[in-house]
N, CA and C atoms of all chains as a GROMACS GRO file, in nm:
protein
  573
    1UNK      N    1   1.199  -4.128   0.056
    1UNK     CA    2   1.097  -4.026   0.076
    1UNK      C    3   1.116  -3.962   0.213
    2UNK      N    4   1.236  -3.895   0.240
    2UNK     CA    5   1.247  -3.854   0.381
    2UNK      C    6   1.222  -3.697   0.362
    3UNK      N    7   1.161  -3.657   0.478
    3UNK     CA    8   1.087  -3.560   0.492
    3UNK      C    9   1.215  -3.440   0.511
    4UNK      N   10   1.324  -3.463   0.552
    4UNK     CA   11   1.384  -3.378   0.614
    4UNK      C   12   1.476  -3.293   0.474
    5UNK      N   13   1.467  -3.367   0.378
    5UNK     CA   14   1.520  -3.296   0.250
    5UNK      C   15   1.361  -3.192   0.169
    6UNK      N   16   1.260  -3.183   0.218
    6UNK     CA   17   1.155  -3.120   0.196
    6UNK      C   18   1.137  -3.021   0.353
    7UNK      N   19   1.197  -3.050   0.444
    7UNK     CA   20   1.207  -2.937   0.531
    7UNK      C   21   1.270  -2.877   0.496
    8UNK      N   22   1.428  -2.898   0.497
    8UNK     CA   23   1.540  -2.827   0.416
    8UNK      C   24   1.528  -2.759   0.291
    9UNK      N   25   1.459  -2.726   0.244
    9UNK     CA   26   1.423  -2.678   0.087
    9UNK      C   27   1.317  -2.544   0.193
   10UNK      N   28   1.200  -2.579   0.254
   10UNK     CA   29   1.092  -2.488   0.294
   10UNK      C   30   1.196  -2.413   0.424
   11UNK      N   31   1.263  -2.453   0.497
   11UNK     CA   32   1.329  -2.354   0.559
   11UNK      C   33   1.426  -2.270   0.520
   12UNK      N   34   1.486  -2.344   0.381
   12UNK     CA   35   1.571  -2.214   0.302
   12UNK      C   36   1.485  -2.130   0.231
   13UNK      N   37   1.330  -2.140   0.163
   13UNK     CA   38   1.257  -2.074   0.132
   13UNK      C   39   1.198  -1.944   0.247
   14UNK      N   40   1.172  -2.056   0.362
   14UNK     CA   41   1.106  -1.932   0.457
   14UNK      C   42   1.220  -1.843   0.489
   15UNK      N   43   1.366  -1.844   0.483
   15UNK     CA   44   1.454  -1.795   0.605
   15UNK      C   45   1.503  -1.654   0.515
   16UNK      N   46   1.470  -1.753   0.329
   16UNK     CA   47   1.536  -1.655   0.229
   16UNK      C   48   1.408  -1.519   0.248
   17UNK      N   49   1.268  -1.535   0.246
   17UNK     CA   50   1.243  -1.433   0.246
   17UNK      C   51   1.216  -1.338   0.348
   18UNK      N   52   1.253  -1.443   0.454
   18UNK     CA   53   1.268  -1.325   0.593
   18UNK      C   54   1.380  -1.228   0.553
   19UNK      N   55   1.492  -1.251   0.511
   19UNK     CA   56   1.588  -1.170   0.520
   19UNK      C   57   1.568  -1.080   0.425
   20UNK      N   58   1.539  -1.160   0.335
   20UNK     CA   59   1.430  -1.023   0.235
   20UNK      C   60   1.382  -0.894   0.252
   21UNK      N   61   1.274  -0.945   0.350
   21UNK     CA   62   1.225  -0.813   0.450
   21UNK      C   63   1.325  -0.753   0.519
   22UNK      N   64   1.410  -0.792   0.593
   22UNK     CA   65   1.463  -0.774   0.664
   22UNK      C   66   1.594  -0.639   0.608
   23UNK      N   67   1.676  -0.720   0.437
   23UNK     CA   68   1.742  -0.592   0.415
   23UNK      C   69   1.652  -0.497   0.314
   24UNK      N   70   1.550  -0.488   0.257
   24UNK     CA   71   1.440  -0.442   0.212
   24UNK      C   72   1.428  -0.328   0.311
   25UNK      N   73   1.420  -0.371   0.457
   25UNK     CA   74   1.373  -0.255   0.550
   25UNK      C   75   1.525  -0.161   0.539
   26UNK      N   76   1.623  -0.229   0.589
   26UNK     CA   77   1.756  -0.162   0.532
   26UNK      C   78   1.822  -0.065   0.419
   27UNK      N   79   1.726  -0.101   0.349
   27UNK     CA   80   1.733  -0.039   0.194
   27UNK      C   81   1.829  -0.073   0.121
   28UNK      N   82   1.883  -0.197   0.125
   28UNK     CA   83   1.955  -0.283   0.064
   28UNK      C   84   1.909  -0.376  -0.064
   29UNK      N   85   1.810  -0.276  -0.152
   29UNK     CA   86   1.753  -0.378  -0.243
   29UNK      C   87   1.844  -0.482  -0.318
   30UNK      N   88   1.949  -0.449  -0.356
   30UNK     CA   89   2.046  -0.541  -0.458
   30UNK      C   90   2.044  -0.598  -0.401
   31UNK      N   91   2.103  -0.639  -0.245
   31UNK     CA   92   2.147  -0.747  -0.145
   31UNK      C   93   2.034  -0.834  -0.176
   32UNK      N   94   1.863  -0.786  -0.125
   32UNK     CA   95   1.808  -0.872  -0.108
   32UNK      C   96   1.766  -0.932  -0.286
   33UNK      N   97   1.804  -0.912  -0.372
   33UNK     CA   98   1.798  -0.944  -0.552
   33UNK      C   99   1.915  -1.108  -0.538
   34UNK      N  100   2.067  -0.995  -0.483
   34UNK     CA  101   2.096  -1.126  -0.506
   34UNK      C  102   2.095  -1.238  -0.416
   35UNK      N  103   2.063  -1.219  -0.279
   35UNK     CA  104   2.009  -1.302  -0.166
   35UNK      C  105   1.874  -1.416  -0.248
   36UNK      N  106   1.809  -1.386  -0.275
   36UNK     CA  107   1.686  -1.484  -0.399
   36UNK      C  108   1.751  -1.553  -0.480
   37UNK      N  109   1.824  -1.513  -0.563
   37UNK     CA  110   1.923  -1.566  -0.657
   37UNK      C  111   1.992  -1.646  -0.587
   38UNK      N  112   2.072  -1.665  -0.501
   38UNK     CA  113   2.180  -1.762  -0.436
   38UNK      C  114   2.042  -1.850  -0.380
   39UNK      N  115   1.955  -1.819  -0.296
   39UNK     CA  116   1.864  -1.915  -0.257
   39UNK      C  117   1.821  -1.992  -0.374
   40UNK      N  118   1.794  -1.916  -0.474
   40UNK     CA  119   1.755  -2.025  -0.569
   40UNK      C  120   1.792  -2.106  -0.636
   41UNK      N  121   1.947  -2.111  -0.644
   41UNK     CA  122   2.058  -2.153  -0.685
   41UNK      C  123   2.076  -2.326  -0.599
   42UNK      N  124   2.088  -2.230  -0.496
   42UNK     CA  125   2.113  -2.390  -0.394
   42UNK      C  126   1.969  -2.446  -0.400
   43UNK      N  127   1.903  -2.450  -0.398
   43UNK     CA  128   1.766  -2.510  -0.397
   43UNK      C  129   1.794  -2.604  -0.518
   44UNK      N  130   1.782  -2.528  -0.615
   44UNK     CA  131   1.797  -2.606  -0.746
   44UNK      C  132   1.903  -2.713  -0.773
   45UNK      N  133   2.014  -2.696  -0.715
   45UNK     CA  134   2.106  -2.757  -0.676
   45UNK      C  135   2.078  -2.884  -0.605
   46UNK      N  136   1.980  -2.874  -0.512
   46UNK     CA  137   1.948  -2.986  -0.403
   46UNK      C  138   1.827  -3.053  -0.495
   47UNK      N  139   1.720  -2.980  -0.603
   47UNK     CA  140   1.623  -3.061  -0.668
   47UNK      C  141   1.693  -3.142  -0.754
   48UNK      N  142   1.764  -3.083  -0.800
   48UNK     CA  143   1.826  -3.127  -0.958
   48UNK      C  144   1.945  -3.285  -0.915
   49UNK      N  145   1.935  -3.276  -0.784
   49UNK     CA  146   2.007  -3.400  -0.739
   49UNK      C  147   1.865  -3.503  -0.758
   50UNK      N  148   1.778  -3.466  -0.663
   50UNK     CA  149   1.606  -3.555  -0.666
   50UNK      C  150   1.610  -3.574  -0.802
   51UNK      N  151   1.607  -3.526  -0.906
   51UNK     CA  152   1.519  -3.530  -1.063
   51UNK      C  153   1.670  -3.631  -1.076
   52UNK      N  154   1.757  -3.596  -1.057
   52UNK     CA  155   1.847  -3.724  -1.122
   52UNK      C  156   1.844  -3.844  -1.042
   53UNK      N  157   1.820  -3.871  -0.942
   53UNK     CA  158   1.808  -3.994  -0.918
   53UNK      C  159   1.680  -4.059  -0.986
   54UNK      N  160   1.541  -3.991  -0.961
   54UNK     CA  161   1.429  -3.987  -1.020
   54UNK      C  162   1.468  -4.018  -1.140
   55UNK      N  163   1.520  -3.981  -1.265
   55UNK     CA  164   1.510  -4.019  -1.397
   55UNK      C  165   1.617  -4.151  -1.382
   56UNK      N  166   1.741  -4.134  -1.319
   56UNK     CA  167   1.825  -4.307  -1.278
   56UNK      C  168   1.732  -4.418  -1.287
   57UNK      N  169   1.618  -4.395  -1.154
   57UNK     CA  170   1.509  -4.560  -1.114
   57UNK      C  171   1.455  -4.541  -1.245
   58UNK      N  172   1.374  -4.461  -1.287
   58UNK     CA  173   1.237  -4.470  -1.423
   58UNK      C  174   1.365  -4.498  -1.539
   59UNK      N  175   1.498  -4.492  -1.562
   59UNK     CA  176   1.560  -4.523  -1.697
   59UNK      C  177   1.597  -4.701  -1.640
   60UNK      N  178   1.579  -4.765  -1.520
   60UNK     CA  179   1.617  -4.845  -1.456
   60UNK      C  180   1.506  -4.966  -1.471
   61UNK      N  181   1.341  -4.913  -1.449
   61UNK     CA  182   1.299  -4.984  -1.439
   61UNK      C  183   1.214  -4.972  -1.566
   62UNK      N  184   1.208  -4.841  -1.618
   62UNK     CA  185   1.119  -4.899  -1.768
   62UNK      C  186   1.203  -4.954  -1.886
   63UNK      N  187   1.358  -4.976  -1.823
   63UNK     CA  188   1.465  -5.048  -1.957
   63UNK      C  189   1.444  -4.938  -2.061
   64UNK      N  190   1.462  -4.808  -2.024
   64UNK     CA  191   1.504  -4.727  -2.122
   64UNK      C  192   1.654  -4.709  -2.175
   65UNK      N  193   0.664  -4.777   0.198
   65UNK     CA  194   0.573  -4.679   0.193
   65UNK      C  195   0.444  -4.704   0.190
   66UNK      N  196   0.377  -4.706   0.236
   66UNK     CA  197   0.215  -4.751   0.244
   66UNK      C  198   0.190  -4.585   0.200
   67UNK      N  199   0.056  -4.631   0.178
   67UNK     CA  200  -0.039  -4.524   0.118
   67UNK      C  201   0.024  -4.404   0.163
   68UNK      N  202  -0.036  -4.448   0.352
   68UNK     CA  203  -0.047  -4.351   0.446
   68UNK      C  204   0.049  -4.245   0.390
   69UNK      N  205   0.184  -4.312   0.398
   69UNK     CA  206   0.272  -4.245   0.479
   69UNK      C  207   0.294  -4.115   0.327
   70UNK      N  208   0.232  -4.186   0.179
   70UNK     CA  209   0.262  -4.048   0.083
   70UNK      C  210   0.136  -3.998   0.086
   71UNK      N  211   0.055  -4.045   0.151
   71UNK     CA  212  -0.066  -3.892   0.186
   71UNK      C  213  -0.043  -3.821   0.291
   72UNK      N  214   0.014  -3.888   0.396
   72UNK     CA  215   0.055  -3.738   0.497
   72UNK      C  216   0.181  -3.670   0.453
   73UNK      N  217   0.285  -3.770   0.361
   73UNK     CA  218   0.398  -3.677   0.324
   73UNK      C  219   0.336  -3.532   0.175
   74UNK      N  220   0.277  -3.559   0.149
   74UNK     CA  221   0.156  -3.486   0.068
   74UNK      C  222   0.095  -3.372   0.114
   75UNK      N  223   0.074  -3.382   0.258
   75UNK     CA  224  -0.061  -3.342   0.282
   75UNK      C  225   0.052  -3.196   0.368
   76UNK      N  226   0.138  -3.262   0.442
   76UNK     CA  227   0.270  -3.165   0.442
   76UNK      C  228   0.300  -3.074   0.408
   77UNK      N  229   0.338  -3.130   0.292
   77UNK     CA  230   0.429  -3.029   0.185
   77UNK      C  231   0.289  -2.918   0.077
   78UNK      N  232   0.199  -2.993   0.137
   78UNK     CA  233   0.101  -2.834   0.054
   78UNK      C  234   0.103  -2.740   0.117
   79UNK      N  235   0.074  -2.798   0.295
   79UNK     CA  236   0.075  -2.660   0.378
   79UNK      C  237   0.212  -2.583   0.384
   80UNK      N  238   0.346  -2.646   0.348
   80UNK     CA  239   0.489  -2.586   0.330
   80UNK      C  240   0.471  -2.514   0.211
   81UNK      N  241   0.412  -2.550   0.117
   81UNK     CA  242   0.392  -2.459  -0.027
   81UNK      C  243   0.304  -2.353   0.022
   82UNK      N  244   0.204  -2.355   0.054
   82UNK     CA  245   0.151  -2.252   0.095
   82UNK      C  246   0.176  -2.157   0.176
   83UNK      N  247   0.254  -2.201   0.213
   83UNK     CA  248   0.346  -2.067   0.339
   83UNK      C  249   0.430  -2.023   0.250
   84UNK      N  250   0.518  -2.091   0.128
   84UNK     CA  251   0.591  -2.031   0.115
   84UNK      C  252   0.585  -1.977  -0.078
   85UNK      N  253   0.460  -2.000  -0.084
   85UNK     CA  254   0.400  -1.942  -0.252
   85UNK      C  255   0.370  -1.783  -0.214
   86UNK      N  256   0.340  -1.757  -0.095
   86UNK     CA  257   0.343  -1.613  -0.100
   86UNK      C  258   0.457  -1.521  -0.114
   87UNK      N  259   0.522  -1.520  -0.048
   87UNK     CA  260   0.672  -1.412  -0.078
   87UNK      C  261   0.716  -1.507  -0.177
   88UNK      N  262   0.774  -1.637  -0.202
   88UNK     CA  263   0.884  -1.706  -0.297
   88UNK      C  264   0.816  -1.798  -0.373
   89UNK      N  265   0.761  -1.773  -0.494
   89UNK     CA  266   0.671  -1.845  -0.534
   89UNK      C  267   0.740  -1.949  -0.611
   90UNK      N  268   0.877  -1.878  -0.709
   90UNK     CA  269   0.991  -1.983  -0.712
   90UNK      C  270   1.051  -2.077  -0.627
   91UNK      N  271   1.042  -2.078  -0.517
   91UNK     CA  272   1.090  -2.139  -0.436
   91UNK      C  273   0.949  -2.260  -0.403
   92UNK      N  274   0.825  -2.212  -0.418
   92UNK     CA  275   0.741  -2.316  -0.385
   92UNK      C  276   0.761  -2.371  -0.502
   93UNK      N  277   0.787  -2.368  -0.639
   93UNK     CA  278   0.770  -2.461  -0.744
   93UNK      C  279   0.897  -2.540  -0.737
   94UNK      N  280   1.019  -2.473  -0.646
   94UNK     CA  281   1.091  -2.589  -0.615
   94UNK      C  282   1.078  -2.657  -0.536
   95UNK      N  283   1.055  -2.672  -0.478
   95UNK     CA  284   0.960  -2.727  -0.378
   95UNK      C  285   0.870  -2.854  -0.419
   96UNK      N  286   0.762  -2.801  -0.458
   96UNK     CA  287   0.674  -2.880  -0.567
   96UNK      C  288   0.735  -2.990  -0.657
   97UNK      N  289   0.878  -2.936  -0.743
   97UNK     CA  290   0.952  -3.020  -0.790
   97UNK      C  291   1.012  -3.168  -0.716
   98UNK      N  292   1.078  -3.078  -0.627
   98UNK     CA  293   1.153  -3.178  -0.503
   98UNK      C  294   1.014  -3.294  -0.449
   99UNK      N  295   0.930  -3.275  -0.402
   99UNK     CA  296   0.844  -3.366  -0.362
   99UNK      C  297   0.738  -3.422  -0.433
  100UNK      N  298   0.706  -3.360  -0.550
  100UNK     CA  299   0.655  -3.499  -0.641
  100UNK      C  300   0.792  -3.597  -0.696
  101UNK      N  301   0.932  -3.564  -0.740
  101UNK     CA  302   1.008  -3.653  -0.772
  101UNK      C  303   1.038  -3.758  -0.632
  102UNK      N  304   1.024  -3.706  -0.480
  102UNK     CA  305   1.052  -3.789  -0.426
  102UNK      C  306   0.921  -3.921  -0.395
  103UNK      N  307   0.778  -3.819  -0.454
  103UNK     CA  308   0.735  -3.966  -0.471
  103UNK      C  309   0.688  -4.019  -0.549
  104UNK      N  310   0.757  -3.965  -0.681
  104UNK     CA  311   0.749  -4.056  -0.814
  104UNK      C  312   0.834  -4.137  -0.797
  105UNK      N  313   0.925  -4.138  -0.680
  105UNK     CA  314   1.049  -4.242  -0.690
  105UNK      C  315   1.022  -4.368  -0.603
  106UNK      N  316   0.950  -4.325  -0.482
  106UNK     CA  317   0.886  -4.427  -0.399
  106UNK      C  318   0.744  -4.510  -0.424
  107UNK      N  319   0.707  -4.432  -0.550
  107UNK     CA  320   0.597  -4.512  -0.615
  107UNK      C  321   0.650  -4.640  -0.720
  108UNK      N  322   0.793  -4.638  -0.774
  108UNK     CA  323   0.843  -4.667  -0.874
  108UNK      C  324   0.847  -4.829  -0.793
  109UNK      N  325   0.870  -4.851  -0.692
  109UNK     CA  326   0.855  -4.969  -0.652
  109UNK      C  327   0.735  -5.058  -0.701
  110UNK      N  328   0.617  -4.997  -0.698
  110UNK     CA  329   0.540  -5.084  -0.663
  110UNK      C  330   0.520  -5.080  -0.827
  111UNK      N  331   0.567  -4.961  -0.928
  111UNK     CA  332   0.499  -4.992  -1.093
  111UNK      C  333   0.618  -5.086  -1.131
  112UNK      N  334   0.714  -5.146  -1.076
  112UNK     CA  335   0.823  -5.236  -1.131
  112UNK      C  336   0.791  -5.390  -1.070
  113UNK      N  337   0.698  -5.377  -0.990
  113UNK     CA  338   0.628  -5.494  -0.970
  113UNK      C  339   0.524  -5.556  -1.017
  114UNK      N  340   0.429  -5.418  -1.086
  114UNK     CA  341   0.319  -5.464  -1.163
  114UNK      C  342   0.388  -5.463  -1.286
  115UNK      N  343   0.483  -5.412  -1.300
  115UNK     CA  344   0.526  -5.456  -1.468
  115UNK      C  345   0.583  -5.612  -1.471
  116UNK      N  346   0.638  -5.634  -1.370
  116UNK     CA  347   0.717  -5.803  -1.366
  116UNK      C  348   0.611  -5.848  -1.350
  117UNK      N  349   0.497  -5.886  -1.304
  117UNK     CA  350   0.374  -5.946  -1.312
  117UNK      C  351   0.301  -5.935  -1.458
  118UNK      N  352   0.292  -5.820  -1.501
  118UNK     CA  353   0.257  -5.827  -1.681
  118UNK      C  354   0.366  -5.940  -1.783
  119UNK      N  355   0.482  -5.902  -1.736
  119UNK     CA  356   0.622  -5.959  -1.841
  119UNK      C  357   0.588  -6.139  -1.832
  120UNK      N  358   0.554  -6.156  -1.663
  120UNK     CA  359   0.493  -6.304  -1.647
  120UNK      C  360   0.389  -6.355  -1.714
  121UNK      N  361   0.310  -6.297  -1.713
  121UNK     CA  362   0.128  -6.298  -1.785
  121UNK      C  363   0.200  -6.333  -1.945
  122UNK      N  364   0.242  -6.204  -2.044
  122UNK     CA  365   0.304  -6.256  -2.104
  122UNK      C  366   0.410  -6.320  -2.172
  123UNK      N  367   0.478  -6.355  -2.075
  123UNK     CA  368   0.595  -6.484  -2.101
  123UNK      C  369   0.486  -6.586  -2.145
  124UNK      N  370   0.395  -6.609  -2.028
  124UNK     CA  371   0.292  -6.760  -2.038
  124UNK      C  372   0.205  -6.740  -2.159
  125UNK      N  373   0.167  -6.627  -2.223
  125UNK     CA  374   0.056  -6.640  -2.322
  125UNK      C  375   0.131  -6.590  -2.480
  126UNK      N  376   0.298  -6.612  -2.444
  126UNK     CA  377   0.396  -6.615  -2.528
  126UNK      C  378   0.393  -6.498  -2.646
  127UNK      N  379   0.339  -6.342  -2.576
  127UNK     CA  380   0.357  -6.259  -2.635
  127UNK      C  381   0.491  -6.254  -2.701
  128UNK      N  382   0.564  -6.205  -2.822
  128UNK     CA  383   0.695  -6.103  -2.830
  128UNK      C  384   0.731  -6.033  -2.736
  129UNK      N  385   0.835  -6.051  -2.716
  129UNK     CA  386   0.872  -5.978  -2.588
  129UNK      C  387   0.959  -5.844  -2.653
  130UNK      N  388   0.945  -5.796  -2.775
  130UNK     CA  389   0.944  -5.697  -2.816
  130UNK      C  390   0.844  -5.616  -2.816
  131UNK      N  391   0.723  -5.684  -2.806
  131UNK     CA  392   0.637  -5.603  -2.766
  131UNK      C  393   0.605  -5.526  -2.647
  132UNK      N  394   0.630  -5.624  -2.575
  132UNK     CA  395   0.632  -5.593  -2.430
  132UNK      C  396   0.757  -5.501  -2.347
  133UNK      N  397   0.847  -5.481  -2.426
  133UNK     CA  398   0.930  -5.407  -2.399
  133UNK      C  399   0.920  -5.242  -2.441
  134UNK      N  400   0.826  -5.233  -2.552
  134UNK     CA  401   0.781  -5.146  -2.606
  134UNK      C  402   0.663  -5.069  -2.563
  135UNK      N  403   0.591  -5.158  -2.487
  135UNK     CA  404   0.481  -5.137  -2.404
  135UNK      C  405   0.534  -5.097  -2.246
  136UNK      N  406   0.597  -5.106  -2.255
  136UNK     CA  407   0.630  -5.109  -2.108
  136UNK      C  408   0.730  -4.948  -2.077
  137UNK      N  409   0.802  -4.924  -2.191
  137UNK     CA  410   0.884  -4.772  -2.258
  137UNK      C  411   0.769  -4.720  -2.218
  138UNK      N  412   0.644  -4.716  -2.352
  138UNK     CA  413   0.559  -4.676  -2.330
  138UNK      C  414   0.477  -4.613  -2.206
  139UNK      N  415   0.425  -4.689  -2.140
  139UNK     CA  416   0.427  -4.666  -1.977
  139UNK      C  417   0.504  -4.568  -1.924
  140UNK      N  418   0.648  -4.603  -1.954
  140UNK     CA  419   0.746  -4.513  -1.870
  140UNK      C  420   0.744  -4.350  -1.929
  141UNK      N  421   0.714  -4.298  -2.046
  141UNK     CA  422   0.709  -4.200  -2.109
  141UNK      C  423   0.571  -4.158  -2.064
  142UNK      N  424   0.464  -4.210  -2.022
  142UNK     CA  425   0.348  -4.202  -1.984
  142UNK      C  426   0.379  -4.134  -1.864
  143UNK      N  427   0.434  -4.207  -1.770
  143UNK     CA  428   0.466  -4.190  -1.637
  143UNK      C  429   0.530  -4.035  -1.603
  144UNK      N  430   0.608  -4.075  -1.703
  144UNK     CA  431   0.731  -3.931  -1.661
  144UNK      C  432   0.629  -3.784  -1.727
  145UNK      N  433   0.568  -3.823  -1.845
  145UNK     CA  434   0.497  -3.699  -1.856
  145UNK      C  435   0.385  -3.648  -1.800
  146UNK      N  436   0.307  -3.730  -1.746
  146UNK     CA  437   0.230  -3.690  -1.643
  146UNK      C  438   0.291  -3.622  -1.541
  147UNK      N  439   0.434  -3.628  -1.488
  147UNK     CA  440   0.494  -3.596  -1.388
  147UNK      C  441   0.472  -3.466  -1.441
  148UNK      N  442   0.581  -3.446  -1.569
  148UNK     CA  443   0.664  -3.324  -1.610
  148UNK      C  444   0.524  -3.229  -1.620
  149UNK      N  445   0.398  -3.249  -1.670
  149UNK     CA  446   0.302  -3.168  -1.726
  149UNK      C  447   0.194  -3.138  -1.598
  150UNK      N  448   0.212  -3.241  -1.516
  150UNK     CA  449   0.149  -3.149  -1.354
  150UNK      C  450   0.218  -3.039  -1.322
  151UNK      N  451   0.348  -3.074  -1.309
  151UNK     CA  452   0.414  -2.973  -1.219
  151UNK      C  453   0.461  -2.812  -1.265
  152UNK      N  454   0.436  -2.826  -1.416
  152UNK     CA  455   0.448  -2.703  -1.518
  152UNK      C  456   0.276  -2.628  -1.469
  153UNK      N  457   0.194  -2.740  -1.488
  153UNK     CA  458   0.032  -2.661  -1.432
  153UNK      C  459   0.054  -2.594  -1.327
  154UNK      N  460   0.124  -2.664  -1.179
  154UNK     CA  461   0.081  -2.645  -1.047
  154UNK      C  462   0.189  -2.476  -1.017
  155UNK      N  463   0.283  -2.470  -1.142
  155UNK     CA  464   0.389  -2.327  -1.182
  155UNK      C  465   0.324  -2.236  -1.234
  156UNK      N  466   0.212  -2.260  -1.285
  156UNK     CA  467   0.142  -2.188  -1.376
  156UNK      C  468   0.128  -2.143  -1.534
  157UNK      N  469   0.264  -2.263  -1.539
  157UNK     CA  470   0.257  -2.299  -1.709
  157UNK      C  471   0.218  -2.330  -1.764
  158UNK      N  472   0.070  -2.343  -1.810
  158UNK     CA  473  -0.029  -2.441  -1.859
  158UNK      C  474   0.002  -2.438  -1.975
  159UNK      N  475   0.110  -2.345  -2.072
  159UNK     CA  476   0.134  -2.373  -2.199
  159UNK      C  477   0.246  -2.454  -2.227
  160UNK      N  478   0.353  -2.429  -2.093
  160UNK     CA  479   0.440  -2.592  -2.112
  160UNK      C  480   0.394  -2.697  -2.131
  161UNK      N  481   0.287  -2.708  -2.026
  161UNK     CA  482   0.249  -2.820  -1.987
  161UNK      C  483   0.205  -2.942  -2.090
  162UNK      N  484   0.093  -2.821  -2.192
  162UNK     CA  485   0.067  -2.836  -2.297
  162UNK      C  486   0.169  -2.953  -2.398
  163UNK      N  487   0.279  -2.865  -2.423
  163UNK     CA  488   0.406  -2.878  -2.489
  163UNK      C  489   0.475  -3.002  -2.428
  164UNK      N  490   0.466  -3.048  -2.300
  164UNK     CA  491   0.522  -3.175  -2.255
  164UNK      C  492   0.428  -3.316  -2.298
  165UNK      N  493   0.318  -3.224  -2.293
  165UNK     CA  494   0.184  -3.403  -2.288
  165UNK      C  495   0.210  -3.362  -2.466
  166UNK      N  496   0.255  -3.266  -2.540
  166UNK     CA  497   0.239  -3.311  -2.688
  166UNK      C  498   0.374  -3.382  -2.727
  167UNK      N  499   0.476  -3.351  -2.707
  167UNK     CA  500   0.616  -3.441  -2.664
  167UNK      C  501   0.582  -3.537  -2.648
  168UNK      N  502   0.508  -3.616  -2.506
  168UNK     CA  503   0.530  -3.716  -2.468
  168UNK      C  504   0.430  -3.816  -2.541
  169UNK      N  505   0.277  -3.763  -2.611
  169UNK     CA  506   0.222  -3.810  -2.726
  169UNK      C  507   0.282  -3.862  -2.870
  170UNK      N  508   0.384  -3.762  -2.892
  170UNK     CA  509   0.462  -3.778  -3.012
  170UNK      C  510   0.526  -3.857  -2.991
  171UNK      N  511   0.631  -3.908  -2.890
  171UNK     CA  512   0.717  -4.036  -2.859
  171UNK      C  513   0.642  -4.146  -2.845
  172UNK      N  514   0.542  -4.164  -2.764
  172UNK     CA  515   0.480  -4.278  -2.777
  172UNK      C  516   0.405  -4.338  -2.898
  173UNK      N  517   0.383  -4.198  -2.999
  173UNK     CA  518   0.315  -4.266  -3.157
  173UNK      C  519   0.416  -4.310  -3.216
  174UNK      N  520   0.536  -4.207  -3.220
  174UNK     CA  521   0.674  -4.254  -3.282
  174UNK      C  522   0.708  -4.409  -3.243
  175UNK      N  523   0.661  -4.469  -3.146
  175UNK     CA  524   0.706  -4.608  -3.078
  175UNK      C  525   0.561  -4.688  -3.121
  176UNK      N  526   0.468  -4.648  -3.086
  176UNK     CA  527   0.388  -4.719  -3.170
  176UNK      C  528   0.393  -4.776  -3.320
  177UNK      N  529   0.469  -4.713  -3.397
  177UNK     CA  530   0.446  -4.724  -3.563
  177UNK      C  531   0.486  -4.862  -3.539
  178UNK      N  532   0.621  -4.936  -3.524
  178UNK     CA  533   0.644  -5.053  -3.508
  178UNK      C  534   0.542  -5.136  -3.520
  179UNK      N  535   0.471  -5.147  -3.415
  179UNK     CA  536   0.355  -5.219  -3.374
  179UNK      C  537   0.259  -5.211  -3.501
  180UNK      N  538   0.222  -5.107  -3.519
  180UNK     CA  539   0.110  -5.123  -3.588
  180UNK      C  540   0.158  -5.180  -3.725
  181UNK      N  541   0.287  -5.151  -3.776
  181UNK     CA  542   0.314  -5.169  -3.921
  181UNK      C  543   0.317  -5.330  -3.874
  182UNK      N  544   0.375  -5.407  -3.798
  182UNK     CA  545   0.380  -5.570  -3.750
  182UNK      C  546   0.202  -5.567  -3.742
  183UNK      N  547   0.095  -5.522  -3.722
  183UNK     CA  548  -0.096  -5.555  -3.714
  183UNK      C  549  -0.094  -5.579  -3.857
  184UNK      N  550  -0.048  -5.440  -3.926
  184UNK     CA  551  -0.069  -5.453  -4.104
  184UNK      C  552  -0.036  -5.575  -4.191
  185UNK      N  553   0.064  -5.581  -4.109
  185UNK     CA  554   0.117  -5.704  -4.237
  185UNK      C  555   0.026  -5.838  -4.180
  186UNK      N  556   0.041  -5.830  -4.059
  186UNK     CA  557  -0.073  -5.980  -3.969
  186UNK      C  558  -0.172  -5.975  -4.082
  187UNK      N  559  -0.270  -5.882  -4.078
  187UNK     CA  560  -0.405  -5.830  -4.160
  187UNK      C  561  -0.392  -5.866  -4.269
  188UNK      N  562  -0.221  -5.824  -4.331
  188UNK     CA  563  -0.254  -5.852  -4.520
  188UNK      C  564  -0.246  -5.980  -4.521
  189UNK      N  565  -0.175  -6.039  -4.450
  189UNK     CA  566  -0.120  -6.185  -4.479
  189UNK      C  567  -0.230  -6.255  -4.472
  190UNK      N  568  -0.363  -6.207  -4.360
  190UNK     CA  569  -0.525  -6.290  -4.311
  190UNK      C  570  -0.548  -6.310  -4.488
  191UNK      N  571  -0.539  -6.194  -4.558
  191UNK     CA  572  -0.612  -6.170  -4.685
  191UNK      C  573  -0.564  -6.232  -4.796
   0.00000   0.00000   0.00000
């Protein structure tokens, strides 16, 4: 339960939609379309590691 | 992990969701994801201890331990869908959510039949 893989997730959230704004002001809408998309990508990437260990212990300890 | 430490890791990650449900609301439900699995996983300690304390109880009062293995699945399908059907609510899926607790109802009746067809025959045989 370490905190620093739940920082890491909220600072790629906060940083993704700063830049958001940021090429938004630019007028770079696609950029910032697929800028969300890659953020959400790796995110999911880093949960989908959690949910598999998570289903590993619960297939571990309920002898599924 | 004592209590404490998953109510302040809790208490955390709402105010991180809340900063970040406004612009990336996808991103807070990953989010949301990521930290209830990390402490459905640090809770898992302490339900694998109250289950070895049940398996003891009945070893001594010489349940089937087919039963108890079945009961105990049970539990775990319990467990996991409560997970899966919060975190579809807290997304705003309340019709997944729906769809997971009826899933995870249906597996556990499907695992029940066993049981009950082993009560029936107990019952006919009383008769």
């Amino acid at each position: 339960m370490d905190i620093n893989v739940i920082f890491r997730i909220a600072g790629i959230g906060i940083l993704i939609s700063v830049l958001n704004m940021v090429l938004k002001q630019a007028g770079k809408e696609e950029q910032a379309q697929m800028l969300t998309l890659s953020g959400v990508v790796i995110v999911l990437l880093m949960v989908i590691q959690l949910i598999q260990r998570l289903f590993d212990d619960i297939r571990s300890v309920f002898g599924f | 992990m004592g209590f404490f430490s998953v109510l302040g890791f809790m208490l955390i990650v709402a105010v991180l969701l809340l900063i970040i449900r406004k612009e990336r609301p996808e991103m807070a439900v990953l989010l949301a994801i990521a930290a209830a699995g990390m402490v459905m996983v640090s809770l898992l300690k302490y339900v694998a201890d109250i289950l070895l304390v049940f398996e003891a109880m009945a070893r001594k009062a010489s349940v089937r331990t087919e039963y108890l293995t079945l009961i105990i699945r049970i539990v775990g399908i319990a467990y996991l869908a409560g997970f899966g059907a919060q975190i579809c609510k807290d997304a705003g899926e309340t019709g997944m959510a729906a769809k997971i607790e009826l899933a995870g109802k249906i597996f556990i009746l499907s695992m029940g039949i066993p049981v009950m067809a082993g009560l029936l025959d107990v019952i006919l045989k009383a008769f």
